[in-house]
ROSE-4610 file (N, C-alpha, C; in Angstrom, 1 decimal, always signed):
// ROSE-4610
residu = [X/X/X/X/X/X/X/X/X/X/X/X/X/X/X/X/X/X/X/X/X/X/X/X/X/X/X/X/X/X/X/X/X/X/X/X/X/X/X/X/X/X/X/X/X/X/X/X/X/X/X/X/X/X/X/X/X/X/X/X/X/X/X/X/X/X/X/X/X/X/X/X/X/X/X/X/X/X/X/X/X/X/X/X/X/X/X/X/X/X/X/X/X/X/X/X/X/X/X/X/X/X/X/X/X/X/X/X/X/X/X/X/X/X/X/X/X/X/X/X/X/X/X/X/X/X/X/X/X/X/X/X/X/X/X/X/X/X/X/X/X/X/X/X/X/X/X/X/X/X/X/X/X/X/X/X/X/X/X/X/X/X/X/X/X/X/X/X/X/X/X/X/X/X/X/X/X/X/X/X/X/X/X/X/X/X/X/X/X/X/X/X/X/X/X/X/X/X/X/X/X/X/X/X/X/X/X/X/X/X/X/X/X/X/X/X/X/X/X/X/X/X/X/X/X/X/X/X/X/X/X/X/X/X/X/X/X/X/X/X/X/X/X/X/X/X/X/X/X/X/X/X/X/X/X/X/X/X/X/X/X/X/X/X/X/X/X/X/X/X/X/X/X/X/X/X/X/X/X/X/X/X/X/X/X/X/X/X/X/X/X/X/X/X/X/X/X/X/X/X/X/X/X/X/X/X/X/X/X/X/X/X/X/X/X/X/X/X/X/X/X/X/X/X/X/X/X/X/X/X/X/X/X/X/X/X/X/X/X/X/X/X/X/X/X/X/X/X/X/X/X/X/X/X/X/X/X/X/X/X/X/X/X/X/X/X/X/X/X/X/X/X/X/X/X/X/X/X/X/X/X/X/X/X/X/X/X/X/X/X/X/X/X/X/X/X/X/X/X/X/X/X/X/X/X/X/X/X/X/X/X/X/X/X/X/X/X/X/X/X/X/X/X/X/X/X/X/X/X/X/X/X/X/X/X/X/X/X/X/X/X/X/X/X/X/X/X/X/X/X/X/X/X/X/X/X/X/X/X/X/X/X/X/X/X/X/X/X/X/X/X/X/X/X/X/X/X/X/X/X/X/X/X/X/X/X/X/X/X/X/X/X/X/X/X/X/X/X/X/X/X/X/X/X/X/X/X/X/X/X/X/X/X/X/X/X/X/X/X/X/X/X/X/X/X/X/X/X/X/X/X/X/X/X/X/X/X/X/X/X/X/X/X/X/X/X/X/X/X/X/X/X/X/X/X/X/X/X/X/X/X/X/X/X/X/X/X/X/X/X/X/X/X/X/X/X/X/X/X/X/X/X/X/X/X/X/X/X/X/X/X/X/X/X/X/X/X/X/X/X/X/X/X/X/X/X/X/X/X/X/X/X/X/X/X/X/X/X/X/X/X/X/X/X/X/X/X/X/X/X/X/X/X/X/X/X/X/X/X/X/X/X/X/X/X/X/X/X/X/X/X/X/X/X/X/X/X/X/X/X/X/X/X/X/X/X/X/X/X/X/X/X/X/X/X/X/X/X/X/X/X/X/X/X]
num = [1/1/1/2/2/2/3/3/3/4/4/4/5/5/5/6/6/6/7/7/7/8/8/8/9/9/9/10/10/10/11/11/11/12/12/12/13/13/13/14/14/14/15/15/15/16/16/16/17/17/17/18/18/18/19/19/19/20/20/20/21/21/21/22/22/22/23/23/23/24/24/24/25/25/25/26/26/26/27/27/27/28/28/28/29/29/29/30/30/30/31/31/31/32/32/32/33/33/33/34/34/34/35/35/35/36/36/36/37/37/37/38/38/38/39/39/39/40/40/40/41/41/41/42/42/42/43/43/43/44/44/44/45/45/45/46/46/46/47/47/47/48/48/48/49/49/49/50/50/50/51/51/51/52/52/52/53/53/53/54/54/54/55/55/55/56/56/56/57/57/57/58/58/58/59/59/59/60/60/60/61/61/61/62/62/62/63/63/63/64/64/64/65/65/65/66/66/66/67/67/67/68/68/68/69/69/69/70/70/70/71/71/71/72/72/72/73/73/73/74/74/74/75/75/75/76/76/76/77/77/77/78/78/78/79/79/79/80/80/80/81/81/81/82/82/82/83/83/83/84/84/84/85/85/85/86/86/86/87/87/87/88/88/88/89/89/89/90/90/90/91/91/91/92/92/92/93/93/93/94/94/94/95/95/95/96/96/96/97/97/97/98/98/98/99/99/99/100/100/100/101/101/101/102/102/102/103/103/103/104/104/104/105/105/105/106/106/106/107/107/107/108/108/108/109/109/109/110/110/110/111/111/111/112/112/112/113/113/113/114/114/114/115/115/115/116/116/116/117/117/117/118/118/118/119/119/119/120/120/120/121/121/121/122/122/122/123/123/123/124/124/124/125/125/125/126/126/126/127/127/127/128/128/128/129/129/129/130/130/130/131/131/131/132/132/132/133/133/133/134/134/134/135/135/135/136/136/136/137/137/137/138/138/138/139/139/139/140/140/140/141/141/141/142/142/142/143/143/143/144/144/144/145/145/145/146/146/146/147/147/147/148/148/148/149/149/149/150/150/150/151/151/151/152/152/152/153/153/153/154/154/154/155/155/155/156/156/156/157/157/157/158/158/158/159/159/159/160/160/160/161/161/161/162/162/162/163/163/163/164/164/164/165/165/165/166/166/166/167/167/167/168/168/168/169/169/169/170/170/170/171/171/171/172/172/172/173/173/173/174/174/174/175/175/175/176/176/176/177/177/177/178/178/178/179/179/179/180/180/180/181/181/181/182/182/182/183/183/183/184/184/184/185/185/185/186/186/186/187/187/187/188/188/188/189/189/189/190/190/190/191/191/191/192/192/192/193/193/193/194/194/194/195/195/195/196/196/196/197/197/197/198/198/198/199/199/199/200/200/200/201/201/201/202/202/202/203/203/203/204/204/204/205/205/205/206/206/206/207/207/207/208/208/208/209/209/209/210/210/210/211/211/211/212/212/212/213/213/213/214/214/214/215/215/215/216/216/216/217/217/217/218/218/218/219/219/219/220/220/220/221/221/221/222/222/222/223/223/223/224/224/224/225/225/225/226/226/226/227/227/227/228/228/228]
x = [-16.8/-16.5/-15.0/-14.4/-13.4/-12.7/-11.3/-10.3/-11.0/-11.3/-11.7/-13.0/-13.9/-15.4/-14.9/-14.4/-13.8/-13.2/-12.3/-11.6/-12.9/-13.7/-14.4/-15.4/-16.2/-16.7/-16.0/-14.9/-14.4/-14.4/-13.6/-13.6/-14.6/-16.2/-17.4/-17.1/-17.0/-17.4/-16.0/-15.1/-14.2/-13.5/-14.3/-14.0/-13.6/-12.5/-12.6/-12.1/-12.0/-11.7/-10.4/-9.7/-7.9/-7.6/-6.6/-6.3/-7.1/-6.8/-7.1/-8.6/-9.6/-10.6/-11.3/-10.7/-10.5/-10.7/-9.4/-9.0/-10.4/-11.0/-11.7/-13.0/-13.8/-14.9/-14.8/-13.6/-13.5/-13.7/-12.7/-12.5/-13.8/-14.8/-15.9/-16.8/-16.9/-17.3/-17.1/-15.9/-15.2/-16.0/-15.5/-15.8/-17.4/-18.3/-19.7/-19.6/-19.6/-19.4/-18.9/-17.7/-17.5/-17.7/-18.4/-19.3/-20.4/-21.4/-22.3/-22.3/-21.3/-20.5/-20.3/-19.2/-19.4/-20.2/-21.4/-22.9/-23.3/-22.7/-23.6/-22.5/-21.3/-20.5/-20.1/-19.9/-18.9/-17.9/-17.7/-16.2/-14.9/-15.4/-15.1/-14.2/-15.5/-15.8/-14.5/-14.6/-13.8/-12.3/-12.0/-11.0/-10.3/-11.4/-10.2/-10.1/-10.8/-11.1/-10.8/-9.8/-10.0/-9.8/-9.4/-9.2/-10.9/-11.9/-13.1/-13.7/-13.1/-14.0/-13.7/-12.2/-11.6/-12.9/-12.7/-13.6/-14.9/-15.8/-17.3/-17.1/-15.9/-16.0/-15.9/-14.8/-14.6/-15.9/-16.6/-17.7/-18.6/-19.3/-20.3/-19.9/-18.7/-18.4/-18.0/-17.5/-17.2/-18.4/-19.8/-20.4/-20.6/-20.1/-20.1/-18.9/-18.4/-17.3/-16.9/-17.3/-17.5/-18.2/-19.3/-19.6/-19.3/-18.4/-17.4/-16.2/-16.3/-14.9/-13.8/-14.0/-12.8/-13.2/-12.0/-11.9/-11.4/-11.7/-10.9/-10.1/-9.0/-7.9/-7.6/-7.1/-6.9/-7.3/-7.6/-8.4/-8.2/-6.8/-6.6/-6.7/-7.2/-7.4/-6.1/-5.5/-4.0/-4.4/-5.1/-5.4/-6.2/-6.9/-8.0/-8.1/-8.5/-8.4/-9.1/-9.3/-10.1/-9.8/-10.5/-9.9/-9.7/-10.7/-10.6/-9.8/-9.3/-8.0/-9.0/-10.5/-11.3/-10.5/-10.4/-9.6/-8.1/-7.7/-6.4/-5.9/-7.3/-7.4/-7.9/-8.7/-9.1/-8.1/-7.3/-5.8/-5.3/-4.8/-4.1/-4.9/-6.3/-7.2/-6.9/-7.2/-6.9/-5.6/-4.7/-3.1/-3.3/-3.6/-3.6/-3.9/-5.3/-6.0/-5.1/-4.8/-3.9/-2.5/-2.1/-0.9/-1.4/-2.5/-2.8/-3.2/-4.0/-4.1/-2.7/-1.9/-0.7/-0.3/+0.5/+0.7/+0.0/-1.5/-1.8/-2.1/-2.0/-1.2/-0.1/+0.9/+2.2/+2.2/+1.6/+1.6/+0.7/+0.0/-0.9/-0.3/+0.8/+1.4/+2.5/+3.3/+4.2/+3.4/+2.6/+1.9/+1.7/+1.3/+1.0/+2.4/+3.0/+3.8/+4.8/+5.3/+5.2/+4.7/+3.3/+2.4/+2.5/+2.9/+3.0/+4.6/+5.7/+6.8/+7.0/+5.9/+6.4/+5.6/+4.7/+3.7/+4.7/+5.4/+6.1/+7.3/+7.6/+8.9/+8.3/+7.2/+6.7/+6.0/+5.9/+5.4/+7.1/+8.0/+8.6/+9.9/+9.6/+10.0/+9.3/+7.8/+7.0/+7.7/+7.5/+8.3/+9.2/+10.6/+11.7/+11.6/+11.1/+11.0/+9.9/+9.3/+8.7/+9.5/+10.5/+11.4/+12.5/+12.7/+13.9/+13.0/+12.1/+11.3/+11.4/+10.9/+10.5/+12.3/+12.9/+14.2/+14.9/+15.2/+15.3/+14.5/+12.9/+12.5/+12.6/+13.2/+13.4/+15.0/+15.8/+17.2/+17.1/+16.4/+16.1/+15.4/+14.2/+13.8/+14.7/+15.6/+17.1/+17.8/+18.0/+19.1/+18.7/+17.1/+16.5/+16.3/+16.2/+16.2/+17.7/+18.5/+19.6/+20.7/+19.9/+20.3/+19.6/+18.0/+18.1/+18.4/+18.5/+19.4/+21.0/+21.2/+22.7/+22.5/+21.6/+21.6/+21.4/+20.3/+19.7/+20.9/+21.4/+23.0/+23.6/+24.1/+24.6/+24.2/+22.6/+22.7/+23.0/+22.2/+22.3/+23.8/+24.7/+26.0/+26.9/+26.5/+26.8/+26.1/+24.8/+24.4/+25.1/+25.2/+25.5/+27.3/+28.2/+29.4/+29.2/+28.1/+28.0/+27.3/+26.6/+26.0/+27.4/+28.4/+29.3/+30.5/+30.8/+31.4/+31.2/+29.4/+28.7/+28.4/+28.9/+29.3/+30.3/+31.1/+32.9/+33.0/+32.5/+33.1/+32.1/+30.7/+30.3/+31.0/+31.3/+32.6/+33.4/+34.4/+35.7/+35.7/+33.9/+34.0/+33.9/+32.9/+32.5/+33.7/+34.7/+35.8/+36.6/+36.6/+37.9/+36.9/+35.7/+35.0/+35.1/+35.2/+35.7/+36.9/+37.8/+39.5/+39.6/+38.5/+38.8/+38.2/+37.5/+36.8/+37.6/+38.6/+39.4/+40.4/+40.8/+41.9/+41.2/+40.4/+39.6/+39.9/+39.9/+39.4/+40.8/+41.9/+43.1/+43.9/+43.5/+43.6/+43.0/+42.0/+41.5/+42.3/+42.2/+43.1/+44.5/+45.0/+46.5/+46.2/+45.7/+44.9/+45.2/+44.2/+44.1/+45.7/+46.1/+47.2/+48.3/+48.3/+49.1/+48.8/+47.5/+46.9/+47.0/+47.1/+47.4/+48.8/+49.6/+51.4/+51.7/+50.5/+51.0/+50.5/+49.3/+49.1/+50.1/+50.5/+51.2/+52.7/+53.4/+54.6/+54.3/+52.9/+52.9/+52.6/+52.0/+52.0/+53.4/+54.8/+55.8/+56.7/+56.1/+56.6/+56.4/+55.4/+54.9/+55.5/+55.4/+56.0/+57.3/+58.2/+59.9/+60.5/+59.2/+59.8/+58.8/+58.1/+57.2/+57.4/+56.8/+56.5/+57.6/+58.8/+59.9/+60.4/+60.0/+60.2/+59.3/+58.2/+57.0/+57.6/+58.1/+58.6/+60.1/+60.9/+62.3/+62.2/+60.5/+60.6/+59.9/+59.1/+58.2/+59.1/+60.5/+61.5/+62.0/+62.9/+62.9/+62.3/+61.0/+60.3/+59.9/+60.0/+60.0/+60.8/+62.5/+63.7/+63.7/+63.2/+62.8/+62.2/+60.8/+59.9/+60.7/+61.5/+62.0/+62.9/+63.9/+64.9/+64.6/+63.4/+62.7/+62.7]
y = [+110.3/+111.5/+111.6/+112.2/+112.6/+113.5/+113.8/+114.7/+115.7/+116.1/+117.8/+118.3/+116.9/+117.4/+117.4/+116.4/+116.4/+118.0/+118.1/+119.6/+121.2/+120.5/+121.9/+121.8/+120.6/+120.4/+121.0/+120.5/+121.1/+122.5/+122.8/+124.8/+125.2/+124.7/+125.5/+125.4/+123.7/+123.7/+124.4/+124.3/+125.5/+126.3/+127.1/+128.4/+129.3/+130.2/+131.4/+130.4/+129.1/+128.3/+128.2/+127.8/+127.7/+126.2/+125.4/+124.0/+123.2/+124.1/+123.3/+123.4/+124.5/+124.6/+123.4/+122.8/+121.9/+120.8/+120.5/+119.4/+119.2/+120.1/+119.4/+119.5/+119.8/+119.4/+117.9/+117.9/+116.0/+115.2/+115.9/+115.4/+114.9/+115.7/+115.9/+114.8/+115.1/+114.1/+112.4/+112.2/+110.7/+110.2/+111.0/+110.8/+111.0/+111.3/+111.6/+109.4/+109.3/+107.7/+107.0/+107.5/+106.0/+106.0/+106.6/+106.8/+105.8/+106.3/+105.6/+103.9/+104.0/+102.5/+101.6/+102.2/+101.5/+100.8/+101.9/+101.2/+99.8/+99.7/+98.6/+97.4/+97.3/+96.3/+96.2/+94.8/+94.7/+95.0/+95.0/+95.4/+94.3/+92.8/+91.9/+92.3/+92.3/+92.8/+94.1/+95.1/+96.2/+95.8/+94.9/+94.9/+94.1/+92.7/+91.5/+91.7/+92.7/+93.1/+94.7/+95.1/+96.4/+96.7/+95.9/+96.0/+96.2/+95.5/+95.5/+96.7/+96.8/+98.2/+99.5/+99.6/+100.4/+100.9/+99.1/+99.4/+99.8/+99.6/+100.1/+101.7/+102.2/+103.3/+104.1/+103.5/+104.0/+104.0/+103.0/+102.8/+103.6/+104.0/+104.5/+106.2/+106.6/+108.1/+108.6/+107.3/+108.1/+109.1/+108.7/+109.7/+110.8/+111.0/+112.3/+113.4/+112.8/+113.4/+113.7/+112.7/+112.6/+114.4/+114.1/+115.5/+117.0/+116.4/+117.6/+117.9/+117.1/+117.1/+116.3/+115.5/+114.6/+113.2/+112.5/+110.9/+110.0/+109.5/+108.6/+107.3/+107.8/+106.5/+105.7/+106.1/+105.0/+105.4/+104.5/+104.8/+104.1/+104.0/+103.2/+103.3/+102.5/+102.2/+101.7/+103.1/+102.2/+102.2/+102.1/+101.5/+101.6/+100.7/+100.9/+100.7/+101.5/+101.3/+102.0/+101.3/+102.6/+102.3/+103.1/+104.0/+102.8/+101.7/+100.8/+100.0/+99.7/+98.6/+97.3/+97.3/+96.2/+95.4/+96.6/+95.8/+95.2/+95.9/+95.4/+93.6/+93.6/+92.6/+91.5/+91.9/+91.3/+90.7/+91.4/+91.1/+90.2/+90.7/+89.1/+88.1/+88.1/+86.4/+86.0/+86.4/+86.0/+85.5/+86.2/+86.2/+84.8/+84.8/+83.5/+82.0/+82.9/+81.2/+81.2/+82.0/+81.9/+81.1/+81.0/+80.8/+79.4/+79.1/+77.7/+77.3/+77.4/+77.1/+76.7/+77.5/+77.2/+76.0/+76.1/+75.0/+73.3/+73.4/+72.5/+71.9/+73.2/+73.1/+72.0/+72.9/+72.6/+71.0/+70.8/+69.5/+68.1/+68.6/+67.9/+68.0/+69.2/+68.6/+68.0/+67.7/+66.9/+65.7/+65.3/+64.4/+64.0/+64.8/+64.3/+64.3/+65.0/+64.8/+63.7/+63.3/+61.7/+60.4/+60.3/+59.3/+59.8/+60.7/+61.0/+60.7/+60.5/+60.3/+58.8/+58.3/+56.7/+56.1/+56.7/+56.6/+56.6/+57.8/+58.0/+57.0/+56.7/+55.5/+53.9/+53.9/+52.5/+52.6/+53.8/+53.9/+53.9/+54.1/+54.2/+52.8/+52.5/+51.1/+50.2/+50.2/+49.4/+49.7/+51.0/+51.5/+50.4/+51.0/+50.2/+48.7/+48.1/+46.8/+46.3/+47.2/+47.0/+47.2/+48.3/+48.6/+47.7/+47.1/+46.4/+44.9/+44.4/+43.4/+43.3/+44.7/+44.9/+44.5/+45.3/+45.2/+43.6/+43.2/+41.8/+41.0/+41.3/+40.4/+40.9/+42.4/+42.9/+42.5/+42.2/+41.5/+40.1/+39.6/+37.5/+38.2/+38.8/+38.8/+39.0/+39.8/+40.1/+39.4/+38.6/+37.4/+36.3/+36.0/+35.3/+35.9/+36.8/+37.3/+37.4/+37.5/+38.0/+36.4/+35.8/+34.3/+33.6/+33.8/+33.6/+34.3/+35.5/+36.5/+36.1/+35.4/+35.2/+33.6/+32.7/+31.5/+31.8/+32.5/+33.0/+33.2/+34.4/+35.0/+34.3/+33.2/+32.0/+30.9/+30.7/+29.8/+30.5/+31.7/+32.6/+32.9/+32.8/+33.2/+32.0/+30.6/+29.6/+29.3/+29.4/+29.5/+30.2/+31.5/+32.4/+32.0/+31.3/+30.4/+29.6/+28.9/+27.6/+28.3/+29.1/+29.2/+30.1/+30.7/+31.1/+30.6/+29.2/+28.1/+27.6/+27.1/+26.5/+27.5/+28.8/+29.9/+30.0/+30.0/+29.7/+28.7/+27.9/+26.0/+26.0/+26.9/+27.3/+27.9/+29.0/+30.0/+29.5/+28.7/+28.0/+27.2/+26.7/+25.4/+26.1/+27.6/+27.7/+28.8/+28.9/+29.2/+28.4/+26.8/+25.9/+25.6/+25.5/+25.0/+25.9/+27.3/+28.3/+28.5/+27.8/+28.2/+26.6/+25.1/+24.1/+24.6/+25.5/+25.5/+26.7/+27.5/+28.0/+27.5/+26.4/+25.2/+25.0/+24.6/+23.5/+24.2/+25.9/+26.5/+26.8/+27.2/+27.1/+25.8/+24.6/+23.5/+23.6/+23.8/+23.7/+24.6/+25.6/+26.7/+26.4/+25.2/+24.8/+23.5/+23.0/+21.9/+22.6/+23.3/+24.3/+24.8/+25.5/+25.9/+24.6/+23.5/+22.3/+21.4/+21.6/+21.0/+21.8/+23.2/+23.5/+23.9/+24.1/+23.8/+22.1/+21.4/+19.7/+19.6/+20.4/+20.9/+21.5/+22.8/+23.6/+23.0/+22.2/+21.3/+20.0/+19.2/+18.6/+19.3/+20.6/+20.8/+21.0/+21.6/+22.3/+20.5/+19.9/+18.5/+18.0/+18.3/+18.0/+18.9/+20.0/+20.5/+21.0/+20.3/+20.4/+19.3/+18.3/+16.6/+15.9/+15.5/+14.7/+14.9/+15.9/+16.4/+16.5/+16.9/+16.7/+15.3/+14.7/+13.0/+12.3/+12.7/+12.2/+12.8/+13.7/+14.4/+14.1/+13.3/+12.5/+11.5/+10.8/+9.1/+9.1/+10.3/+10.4/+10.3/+11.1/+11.7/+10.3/+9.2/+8.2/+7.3/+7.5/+6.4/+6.6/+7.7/+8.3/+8.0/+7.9/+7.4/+6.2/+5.2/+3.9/+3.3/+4.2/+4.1/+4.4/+5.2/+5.7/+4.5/+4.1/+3.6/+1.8/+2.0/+0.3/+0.3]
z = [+69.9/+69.2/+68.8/+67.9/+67.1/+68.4/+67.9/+68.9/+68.6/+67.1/+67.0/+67.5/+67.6/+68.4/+69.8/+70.4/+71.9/+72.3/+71.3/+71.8/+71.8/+71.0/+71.1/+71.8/+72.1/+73.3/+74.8/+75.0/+76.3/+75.6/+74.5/+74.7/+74.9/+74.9/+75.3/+76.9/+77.0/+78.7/+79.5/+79.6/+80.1/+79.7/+78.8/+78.8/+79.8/+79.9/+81.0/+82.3/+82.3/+83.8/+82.8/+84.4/+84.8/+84.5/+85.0/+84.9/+85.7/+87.2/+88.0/+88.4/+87.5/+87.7/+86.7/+85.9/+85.0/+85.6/+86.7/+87.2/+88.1/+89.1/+90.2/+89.7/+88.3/+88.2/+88.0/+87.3/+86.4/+87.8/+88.7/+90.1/+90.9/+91.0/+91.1/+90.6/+89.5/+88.1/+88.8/+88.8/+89.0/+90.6/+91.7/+93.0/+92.8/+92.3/+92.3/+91.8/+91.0/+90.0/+91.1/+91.3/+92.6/+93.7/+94.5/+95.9/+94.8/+94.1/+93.5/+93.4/+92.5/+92.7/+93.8/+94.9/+96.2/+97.0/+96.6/+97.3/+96.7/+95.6/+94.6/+95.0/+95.4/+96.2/+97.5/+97.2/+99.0/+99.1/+100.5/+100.6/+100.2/+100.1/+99.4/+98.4/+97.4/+95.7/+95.6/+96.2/+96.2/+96.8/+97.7/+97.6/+97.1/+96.8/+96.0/+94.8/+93.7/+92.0/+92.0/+92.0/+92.0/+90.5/+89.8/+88.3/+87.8/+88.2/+88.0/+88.1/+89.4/+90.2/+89.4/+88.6/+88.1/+86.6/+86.2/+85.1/+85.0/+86.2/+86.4/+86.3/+86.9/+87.3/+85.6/+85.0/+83.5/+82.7/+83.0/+82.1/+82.4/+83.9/+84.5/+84.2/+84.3/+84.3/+82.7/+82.0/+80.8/+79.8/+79.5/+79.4/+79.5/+81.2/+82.0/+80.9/+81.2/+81.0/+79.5/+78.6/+77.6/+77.1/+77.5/+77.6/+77.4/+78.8/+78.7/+77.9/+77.5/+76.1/+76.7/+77.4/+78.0/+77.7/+77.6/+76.9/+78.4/+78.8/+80.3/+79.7/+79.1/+79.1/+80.1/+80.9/+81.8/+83.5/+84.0/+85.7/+86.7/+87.5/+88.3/+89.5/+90.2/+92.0/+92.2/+93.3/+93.7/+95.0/+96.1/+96.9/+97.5/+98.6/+99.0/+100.9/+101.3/+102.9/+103.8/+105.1/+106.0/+107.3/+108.2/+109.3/+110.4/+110.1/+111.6/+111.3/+110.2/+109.6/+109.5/+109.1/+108.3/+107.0/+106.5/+105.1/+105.5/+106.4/+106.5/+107.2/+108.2/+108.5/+107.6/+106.7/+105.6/+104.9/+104.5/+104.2/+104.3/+105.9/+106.3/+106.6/+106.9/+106.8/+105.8/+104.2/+103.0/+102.8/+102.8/+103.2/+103.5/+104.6/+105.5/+104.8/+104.7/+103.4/+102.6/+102.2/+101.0/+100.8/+101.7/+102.1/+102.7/+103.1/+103.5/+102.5/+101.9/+100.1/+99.7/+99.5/+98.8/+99.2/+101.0/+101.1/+101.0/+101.2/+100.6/+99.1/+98.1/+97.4/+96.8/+97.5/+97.6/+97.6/+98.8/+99.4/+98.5/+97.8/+96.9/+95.4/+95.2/+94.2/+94.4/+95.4/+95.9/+95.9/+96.4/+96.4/+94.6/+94.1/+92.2/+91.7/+92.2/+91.4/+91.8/+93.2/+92.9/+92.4/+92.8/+92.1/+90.1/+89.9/+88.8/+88.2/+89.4/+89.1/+88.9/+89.6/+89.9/+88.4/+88.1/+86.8/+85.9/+85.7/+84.2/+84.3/+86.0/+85.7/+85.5/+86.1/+84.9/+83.7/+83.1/+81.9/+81.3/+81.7/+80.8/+80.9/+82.0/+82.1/+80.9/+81.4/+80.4/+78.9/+78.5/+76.8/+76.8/+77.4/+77.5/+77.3/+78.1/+77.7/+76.0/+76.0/+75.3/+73.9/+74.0/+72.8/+72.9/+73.9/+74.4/+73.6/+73.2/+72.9/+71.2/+70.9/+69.6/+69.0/+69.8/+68.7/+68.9/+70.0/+69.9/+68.3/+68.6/+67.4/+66.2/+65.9/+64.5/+64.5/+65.3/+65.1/+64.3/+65.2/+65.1/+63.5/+64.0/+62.1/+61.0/+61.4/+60.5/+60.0/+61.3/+60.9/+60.6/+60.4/+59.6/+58.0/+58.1/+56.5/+56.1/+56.5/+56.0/+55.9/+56.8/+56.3/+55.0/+55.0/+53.9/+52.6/+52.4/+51.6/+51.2/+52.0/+52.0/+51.6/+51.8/+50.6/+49.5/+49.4/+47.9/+47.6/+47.7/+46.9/+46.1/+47.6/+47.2/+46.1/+46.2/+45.1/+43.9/+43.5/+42.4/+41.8/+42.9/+42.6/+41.8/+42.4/+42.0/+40.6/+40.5/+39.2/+38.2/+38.5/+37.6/+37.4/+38.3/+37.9/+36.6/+37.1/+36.2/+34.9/+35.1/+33.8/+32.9/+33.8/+33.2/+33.1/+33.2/+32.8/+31.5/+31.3/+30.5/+29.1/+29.1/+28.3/+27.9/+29.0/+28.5/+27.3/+28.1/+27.8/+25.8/+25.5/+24.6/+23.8/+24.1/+23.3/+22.8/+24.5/+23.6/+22.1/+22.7/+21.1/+19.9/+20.6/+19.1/+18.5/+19.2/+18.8/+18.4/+18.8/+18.2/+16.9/+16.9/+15.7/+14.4/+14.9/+13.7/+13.3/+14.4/+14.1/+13.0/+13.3/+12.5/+11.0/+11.0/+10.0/+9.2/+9.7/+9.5/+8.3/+9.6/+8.8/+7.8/+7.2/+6.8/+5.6/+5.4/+4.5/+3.7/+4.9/+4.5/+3.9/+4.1/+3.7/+2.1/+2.1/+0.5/-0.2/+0.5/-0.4/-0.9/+0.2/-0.2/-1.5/-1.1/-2.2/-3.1/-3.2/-4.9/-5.1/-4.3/-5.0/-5.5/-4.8/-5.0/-6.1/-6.5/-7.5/-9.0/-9.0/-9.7/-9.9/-9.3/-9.4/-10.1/-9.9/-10.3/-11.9/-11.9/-13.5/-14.5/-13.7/-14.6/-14.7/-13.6/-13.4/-14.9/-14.9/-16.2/-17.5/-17.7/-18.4/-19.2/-17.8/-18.7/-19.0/-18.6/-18.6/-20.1/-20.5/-21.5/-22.6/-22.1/-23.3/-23.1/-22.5/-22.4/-22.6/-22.3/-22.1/-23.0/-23.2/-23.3/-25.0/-25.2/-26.7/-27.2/-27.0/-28.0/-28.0/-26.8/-27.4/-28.5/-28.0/-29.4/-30.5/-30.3/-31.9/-32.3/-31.5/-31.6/-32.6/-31.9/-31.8/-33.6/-33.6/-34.6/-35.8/-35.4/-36.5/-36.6/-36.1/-35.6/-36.9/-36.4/-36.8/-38.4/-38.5/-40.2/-40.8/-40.3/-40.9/-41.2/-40.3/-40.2/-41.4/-41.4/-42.5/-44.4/-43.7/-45.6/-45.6/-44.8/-45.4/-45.6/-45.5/-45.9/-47.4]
């Protein structure tokens, strides 16, 4: 039911009653439930669960009460006892076991937990060596790889000398071969210009020297000719 059906349910059932006329029907109500209940356990049951016993009693009375316009939130057994000190003795037997329990217990995990100590120190011994193993042969494997890494390099490095020697020693030629072909070019070029300075030198030869002597010898030989 809802608060507002709960609330009007109780305003029918206590109407005209006080708090406490309130208080000892419920009272009533609860102790009717757990007399009931008791019968159906031992004294065992009632005293080692009283959380249990709490809840039979919640379950079995809520209806009742329900009823009446009341909800049972919470229902606790805070203790339980009687006149000849049964339970009390109960108590301490349990107590007792209990406490012998413990220590054997105690004593059985002392017990595991050495055989458990001596376990994890040769399990972890075993590791150790075992990692103590592994890394040894990933070292040796290292410095076998890293030796041969370090020829490789080596020959590659020397190659790559030689092949950069045999590049040089390429270049240089086909640098002196373009600087001869250079010459070669500037050489004809000097040709040409020498060859034609040896042209233009006879031509003025010819015609400063040469030709006014043909034309002396001519004059010359014309006089020659008349005065025969």
């Amino acid at each position: 039911m809802t608060e507002k059906e709960l609330l009007a349910v109780a305003c029918e059932q206590f109407l005209g009653k006080n708090v406490q006329d309130v208080k000892n029907v419920v009272l009533q109500t609860l102790e009717g439930h757990l007399r009931s209940i008791l019968g159906t356990l031992t004294v065992e049951q009632i005293y080692q669960d009283r959380d249990q016993f709490a809840k039979l009693v919640r379950e079995v009375a809520a209806p009742d009460v329900g009823r009446m316009g009341i909800e049972i939130l919470s229902f606790t057994i805070k203790d339980v006892y009687d006149k000849v000190d049964y339970l009390s003795s109960l108590g301490k037997t349990q107590t007792a076991a209990v406490r012998r329990d413990a220590d054997i217990g105690v004593a059985e995990a002392e017990r595991d937990a050495g055989i458990r100590e001596a376990e994890c120190k040769k399990e972890m011994l075993d590791v150790k060596f075992m990692a103590d193993t592994k890394i040894a042969d990933s070292r040796r494997a290292f410095e076998l790889q890293k030796a041969a890494f370090t020829e490789e390099v080596n020959i590659k490095t020397a190659e790559a000398q030689l092949a950069y020697e045999l590049q040089s020693a390429r270049e240089q030629q086909k640098i002196r071969q373009e600087e001869i072909e250079i010459e070669v070019v500037q050489r004809k070029k000097q040709i040409d210009v020498e060859e034609k300075e040896v042209i233009r030198k006879e031509k003025e030869l010819i015609a400063t020297v040469k030709r006014p002597a043909e034309a002396e010898a001519y004059r010359i030989q014309q006089i020659a000719e008349g005065e025969k």
